[in-house]
MIVOBA-784862 format. One record per residue: residue in three letters; y negated, x negated, z negated of N, C-alpha, C, O in turn. Coordinates in nm, 3 decimals. Atoms other than C-alpha are relative to their C-alpha. Example, Ala and Ser with C-alpha at 12.3 -4.5 7.8 and 13.67 -1.06 7.14 Angstrom:
! MIVOBA-784862
REC / ALA / 0.119 / -0.089 / 0.000 / 0.450 / -1.230 / -0.780 / -0.120 / -0.090 / 0.000 / -0.118 / -0.194 / -0.066 $
REC / SER / 0.119 / 0.082 / 0.006 / 0.106 / -1.367 / -0.714 / -0.109 / 0.077 / -0.073 / -0.220 / 0.026 / -0.090 $
! end
This chain:
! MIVOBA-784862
REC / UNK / -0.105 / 0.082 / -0.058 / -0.905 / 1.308 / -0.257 / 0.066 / -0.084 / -0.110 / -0.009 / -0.146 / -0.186 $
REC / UNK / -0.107 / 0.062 / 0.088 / -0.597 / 1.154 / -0.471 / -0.058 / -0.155 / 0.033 / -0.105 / -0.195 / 0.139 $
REC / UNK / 0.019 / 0.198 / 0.029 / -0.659 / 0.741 / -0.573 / 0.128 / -0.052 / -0.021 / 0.196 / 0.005 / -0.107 $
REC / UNK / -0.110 / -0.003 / -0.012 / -0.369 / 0.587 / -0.517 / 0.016 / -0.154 / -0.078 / -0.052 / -0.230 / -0.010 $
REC / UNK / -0.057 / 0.128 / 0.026 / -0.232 / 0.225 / -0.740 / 0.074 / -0.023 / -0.014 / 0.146 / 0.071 / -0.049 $
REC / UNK / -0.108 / 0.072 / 0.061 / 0.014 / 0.003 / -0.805 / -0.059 / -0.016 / -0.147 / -0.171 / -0.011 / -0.198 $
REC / UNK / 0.014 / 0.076 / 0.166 / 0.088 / -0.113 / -1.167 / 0.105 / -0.104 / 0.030 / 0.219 / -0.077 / 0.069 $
REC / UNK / -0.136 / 0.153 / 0.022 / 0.289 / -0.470 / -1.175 / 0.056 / 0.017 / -0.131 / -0.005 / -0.005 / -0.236 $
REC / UNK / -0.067 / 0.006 / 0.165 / 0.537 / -0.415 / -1.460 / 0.109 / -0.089 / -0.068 / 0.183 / -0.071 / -0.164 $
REC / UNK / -0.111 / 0.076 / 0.032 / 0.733 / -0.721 / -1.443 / -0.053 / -0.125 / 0.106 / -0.113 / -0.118 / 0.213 $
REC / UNK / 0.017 / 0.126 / -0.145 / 0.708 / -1.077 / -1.262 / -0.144 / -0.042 / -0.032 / -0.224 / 0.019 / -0.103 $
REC / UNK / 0.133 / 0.076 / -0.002 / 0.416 / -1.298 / -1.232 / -0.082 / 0.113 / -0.012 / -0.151 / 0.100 / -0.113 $
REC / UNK / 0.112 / -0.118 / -0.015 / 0.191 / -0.922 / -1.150 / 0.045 / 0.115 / -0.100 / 0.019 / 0.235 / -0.091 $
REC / UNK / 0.014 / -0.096 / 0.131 / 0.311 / -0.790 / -1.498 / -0.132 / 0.029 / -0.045 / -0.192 / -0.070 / -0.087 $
REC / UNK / 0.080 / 0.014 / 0.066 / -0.005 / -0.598 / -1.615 / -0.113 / 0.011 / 0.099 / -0.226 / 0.013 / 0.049 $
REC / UNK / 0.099 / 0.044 / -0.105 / -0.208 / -0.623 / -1.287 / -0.010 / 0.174 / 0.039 / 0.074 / 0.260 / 0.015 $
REC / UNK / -0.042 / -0.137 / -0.024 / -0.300 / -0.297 / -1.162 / -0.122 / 0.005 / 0.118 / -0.239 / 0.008 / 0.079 $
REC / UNK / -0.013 / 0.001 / -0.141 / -0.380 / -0.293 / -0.773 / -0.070 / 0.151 / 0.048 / -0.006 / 0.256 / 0.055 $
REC / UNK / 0.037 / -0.185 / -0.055 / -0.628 / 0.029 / -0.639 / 0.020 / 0.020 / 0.109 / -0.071 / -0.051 / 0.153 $
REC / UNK / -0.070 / -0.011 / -0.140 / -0.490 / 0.102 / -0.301 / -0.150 / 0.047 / 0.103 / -0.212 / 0.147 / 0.067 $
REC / UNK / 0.117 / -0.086 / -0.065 / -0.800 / 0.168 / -0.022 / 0.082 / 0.089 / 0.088 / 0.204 / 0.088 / 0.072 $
REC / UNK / -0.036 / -0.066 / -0.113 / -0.737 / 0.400 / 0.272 / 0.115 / -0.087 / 0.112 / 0.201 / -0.022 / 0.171 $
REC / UNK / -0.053 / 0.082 / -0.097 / -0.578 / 0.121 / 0.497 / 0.083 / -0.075 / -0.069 / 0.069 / -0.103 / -0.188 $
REC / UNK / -0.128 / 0.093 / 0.000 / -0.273 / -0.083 / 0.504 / -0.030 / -0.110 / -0.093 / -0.131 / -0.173 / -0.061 $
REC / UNK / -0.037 / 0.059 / 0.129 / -0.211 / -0.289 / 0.188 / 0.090 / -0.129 / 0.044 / 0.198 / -0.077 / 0.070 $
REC / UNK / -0.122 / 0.045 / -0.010 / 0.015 / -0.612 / 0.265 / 0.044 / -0.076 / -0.116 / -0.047 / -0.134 / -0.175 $
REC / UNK / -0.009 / 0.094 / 0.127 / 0.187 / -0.797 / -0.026 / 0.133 / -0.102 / 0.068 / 0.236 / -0.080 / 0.133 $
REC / UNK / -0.076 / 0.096 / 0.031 / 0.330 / -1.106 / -0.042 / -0.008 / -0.148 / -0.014 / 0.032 / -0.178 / -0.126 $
REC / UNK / 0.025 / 0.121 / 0.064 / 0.258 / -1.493 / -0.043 / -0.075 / -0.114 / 0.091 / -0.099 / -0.234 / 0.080 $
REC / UNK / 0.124 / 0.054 / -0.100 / 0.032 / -1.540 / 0.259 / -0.110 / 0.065 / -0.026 / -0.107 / 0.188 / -0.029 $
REC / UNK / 0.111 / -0.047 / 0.078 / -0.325 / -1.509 / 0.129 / -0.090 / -0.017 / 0.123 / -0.213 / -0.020 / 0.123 $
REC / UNK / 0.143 / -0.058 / -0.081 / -0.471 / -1.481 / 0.444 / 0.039 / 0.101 / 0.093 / -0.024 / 0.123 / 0.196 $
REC / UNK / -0.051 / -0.122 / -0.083 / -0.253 / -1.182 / 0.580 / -0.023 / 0.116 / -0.147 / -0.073 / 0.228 / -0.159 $
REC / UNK / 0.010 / -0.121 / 0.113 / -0.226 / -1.033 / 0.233 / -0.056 / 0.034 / -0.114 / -0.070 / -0.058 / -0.195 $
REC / UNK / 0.088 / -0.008 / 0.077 / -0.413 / -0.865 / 0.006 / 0.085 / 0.016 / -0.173 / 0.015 / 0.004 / -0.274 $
REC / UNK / -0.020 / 0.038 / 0.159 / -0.196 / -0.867 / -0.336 / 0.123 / -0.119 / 0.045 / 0.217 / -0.119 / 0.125 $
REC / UNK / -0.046 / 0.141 / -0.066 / -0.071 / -1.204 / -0.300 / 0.070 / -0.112 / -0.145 / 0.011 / -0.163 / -0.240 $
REC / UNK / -0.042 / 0.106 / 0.103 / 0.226 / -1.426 / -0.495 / -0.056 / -0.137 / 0.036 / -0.136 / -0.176 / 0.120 $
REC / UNK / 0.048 / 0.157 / 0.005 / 0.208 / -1.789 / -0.579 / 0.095 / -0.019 / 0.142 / 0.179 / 0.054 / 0.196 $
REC / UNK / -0.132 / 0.064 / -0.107 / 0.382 / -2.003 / -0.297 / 0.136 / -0.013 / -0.027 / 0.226 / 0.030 / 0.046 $
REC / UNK / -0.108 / 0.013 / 0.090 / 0.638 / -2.080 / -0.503 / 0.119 / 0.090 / -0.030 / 0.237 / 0.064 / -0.054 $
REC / UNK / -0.063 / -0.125 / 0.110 / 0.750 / -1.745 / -0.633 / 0.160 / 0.038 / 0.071 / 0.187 / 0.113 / 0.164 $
REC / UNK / -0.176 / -0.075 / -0.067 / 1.138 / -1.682 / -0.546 / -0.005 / 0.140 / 0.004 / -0.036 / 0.223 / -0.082 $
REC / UNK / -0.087 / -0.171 / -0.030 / 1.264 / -1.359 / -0.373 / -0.138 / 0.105 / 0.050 / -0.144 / 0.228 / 0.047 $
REC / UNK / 0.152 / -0.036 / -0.081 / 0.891 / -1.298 / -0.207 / -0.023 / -0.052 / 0.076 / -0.073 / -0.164 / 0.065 $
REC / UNK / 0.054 / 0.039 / -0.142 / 0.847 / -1.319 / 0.147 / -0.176 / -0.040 / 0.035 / -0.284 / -0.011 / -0.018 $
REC / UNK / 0.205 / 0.066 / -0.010 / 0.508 / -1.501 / 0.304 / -0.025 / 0.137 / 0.023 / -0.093 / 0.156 / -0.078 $
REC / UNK / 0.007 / -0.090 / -0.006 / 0.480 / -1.127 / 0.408 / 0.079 / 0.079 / -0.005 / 0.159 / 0.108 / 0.084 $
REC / UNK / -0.164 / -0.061 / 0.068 / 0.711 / -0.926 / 0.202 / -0.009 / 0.194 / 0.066 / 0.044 / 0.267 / 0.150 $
REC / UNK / 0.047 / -0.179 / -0.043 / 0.585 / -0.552 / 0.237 / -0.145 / 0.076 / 0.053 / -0.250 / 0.013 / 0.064 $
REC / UNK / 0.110 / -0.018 / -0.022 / 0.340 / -0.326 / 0.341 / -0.018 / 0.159 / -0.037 / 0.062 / 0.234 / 0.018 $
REC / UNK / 0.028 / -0.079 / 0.065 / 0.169 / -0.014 / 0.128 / -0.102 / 0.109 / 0.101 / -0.181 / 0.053 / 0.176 $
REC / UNK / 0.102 / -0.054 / -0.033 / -0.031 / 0.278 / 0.260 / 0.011 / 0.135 / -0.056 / 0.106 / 0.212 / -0.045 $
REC / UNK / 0.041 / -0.157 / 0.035 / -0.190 / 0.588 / 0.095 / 0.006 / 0.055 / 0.076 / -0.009 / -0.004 / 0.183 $
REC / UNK / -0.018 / -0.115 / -0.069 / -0.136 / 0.925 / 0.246 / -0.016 / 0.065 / -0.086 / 0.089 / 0.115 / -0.127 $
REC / UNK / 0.052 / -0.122 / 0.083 / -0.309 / 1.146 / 0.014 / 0.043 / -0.009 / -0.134 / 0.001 / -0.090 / -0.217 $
REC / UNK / -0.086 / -0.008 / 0.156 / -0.083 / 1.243 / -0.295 / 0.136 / -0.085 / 0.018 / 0.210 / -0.061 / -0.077 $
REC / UNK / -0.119 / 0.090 / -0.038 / 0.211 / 1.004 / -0.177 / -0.020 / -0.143 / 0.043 / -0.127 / -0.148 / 0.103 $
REC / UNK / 0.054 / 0.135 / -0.086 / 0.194 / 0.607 / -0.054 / 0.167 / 0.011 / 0.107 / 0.274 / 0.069 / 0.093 $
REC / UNK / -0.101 / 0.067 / -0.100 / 0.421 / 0.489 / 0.223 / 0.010 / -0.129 / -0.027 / -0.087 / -0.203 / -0.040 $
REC / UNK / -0.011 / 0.127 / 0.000 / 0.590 / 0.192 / 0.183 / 0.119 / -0.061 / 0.118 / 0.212 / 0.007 / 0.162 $
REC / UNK / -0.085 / 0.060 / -0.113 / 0.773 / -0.031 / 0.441 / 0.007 / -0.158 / -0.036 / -0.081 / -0.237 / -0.072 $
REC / UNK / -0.048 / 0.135 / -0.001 / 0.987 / -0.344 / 0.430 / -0.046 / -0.097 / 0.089 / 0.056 / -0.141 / 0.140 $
REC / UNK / -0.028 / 0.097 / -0.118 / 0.885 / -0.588 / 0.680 / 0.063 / -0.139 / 0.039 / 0.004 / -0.235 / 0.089 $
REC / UNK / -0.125 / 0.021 / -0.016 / 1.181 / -0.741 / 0.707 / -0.018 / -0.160 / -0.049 / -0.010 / -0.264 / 0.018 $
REC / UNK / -0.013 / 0.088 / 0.095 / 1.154 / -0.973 / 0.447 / 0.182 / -0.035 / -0.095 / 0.271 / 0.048 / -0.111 $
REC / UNK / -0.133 / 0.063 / -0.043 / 1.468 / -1.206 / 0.354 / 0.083 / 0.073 / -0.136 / 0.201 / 0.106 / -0.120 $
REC / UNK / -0.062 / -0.029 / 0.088 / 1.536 / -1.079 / -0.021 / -0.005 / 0.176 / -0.022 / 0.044 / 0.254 / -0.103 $
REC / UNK / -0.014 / -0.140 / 0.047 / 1.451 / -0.752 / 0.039 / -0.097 / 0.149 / -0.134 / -0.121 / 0.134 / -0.254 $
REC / UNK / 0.114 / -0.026 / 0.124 / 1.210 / -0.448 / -0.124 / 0.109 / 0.132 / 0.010 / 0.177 / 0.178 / 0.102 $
REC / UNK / -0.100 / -0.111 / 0.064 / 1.400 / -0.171 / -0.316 / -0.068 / 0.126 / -0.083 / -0.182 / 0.128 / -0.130 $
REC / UNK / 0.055 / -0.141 / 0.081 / 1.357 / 0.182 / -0.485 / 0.040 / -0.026 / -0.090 / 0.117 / -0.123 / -0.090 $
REC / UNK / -0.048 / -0.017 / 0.138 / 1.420 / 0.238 / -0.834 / 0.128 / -0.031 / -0.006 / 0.176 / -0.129 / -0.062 $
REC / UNK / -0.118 / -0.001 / 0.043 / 1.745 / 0.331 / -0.798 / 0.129 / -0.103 / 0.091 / 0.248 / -0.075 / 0.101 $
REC / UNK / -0.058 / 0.078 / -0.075 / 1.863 / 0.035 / -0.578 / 0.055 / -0.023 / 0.121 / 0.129 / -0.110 / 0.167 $
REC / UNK / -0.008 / 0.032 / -0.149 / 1.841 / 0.136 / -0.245 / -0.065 / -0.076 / 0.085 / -0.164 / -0.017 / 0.127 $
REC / UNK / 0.057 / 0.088 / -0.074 / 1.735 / -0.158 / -0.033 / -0.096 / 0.088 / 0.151 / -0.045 / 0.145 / 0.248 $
REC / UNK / 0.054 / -0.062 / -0.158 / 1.458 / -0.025 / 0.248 / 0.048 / -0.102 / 0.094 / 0.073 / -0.221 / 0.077 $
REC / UNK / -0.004 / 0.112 / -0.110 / 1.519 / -0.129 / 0.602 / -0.058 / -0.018 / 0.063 / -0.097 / 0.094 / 0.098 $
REC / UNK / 0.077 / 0.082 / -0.041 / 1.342 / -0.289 / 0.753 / -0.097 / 0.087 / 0.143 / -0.040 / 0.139 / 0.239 $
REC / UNK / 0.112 / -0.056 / -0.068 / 1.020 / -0.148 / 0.950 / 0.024 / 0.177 / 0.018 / -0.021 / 0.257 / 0.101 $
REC / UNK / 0.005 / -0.158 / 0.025 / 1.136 / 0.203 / 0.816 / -0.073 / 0.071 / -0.141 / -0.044 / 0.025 / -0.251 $
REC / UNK / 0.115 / -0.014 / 0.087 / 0.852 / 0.399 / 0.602 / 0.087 / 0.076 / -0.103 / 0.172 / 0.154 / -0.060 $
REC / UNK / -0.043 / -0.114 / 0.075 / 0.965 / 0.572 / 0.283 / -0.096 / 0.065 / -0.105 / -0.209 / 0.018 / -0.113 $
REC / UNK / 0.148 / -0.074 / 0.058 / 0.745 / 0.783 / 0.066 / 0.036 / -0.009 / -0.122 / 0.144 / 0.026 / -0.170 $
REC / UNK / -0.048 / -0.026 / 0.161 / 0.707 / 0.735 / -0.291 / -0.140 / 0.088 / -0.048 / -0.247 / 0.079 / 0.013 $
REC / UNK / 0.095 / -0.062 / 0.121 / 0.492 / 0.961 / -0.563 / -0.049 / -0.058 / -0.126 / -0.007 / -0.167 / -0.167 $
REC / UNK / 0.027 / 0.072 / 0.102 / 0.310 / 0.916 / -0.866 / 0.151 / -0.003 / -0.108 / 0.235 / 0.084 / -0.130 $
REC / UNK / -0.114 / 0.016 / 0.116 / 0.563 / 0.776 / -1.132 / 0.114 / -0.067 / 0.058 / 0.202 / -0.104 / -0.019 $
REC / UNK / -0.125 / 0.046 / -0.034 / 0.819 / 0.633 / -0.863 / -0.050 / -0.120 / -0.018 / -0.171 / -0.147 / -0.018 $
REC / UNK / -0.011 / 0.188 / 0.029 / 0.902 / 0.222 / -0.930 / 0.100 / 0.015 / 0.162 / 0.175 / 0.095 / 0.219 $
REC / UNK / -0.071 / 0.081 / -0.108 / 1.004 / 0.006 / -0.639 / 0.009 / -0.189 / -0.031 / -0.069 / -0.264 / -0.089 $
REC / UNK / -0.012 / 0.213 / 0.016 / 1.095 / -0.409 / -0.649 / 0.006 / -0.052 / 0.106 / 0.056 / -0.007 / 0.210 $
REC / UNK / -0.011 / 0.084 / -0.167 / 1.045 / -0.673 / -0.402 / 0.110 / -0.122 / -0.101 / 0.086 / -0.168 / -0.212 $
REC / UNK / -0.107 / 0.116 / -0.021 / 1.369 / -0.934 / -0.401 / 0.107 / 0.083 / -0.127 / 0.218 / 0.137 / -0.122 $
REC / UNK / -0.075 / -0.004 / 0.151 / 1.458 / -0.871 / -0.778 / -0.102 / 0.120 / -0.107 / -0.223 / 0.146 / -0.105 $
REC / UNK / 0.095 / -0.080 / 0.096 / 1.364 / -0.624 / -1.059 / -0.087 / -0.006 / -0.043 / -0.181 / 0.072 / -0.055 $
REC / UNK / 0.140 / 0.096 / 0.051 / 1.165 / -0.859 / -1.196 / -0.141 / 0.051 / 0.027 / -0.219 / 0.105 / -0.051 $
REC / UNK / 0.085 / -0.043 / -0.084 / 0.924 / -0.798 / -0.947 / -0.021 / 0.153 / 0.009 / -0.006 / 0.213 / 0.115 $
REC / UNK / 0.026 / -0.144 / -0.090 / 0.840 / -0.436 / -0.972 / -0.122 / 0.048 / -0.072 / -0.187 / -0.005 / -0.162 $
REC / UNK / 0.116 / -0.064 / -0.006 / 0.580 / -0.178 / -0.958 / 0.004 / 0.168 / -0.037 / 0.098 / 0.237 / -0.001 $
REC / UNK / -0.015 / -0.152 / 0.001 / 0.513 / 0.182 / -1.053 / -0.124 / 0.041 / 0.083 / -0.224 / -0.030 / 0.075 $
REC / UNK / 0.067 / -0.087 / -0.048 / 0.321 / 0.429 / -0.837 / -0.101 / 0.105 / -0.056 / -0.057 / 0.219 / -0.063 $
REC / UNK / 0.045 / -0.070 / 0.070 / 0.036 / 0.584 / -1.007 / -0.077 / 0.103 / 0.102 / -0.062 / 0.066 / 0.219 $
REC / UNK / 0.052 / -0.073 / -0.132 / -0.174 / 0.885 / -0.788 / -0.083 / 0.072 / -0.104 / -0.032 / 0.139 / -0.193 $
REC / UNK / 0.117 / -0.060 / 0.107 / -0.499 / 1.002 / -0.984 / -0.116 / 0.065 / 0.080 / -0.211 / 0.114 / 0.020 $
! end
C-alpha cells in the first residue's frame, strides 16, 4: 500500500513533512479539530482551512470553505466542499503561495 505526505515548502510549515494516516487529515489553526495546525495568528489560514485524505496512489483534497481560499498549483481556487485529486509531485496553497505543499506518494 502507497504512504502518502505532505512536504511544507513555504510559510511557517517550510521543511515540515506531514505522513498522512488512512483517515481524514484537517489543517488549519484549531488545534483541537486539526491535526497539522497554524499559529493563531497566521494570515490567510482558516481555524479550519482544509481537509486531506489518502486514497491509495492519489490524496483527496477539499476546501472547507475557508475565507482566503486553498488552490492548485496552477491557481485554480477549489470550491468549496468539492474533492479534487492530486498525485505524487502535485503542489497546492492555502490563502497565498506562501503557504504551500507538495504531494509526495511512496
Amino acid at each position: 500500500m502507497s504512504r502518502i505526505s505532505l512536504y511544507g515548502v513555504g510559510g511557517v510549515m517550510a521543511g515540515s513533512i506531514f505522513p498522512l494516516e488512512d483517515a481524514a487529515t484537517l489543517i488549519g489553526r484549531d488545534p483541537s479539530k486539526c491535526s497539522i495546525v497554524y499559529p493563531a495568528d497566521e494570515p490567510g489560514i482558516s481555524t479550519v482551512h482544509c481537509q486531506v485524505i489518502p486514497r491509495g496512489n492519489y490524496l483527496e483534497i477539499m476546501d472547507m470553505g475557508s475565507s482566503y481560499g486553498t488552490y492548485l498549483e496552477n491557481g485554480i481556487r477549489m470550491q468549496k466542499n468539492e474533492s479534487y485529486q492530486l498525485s505524487n509531485g502535485d503542489r497546492f496553497y492555502l490563502g497565498d503561495r506562501k503557504n504551500k505543499y507538495i504531494v509526495k506518494v511512496m
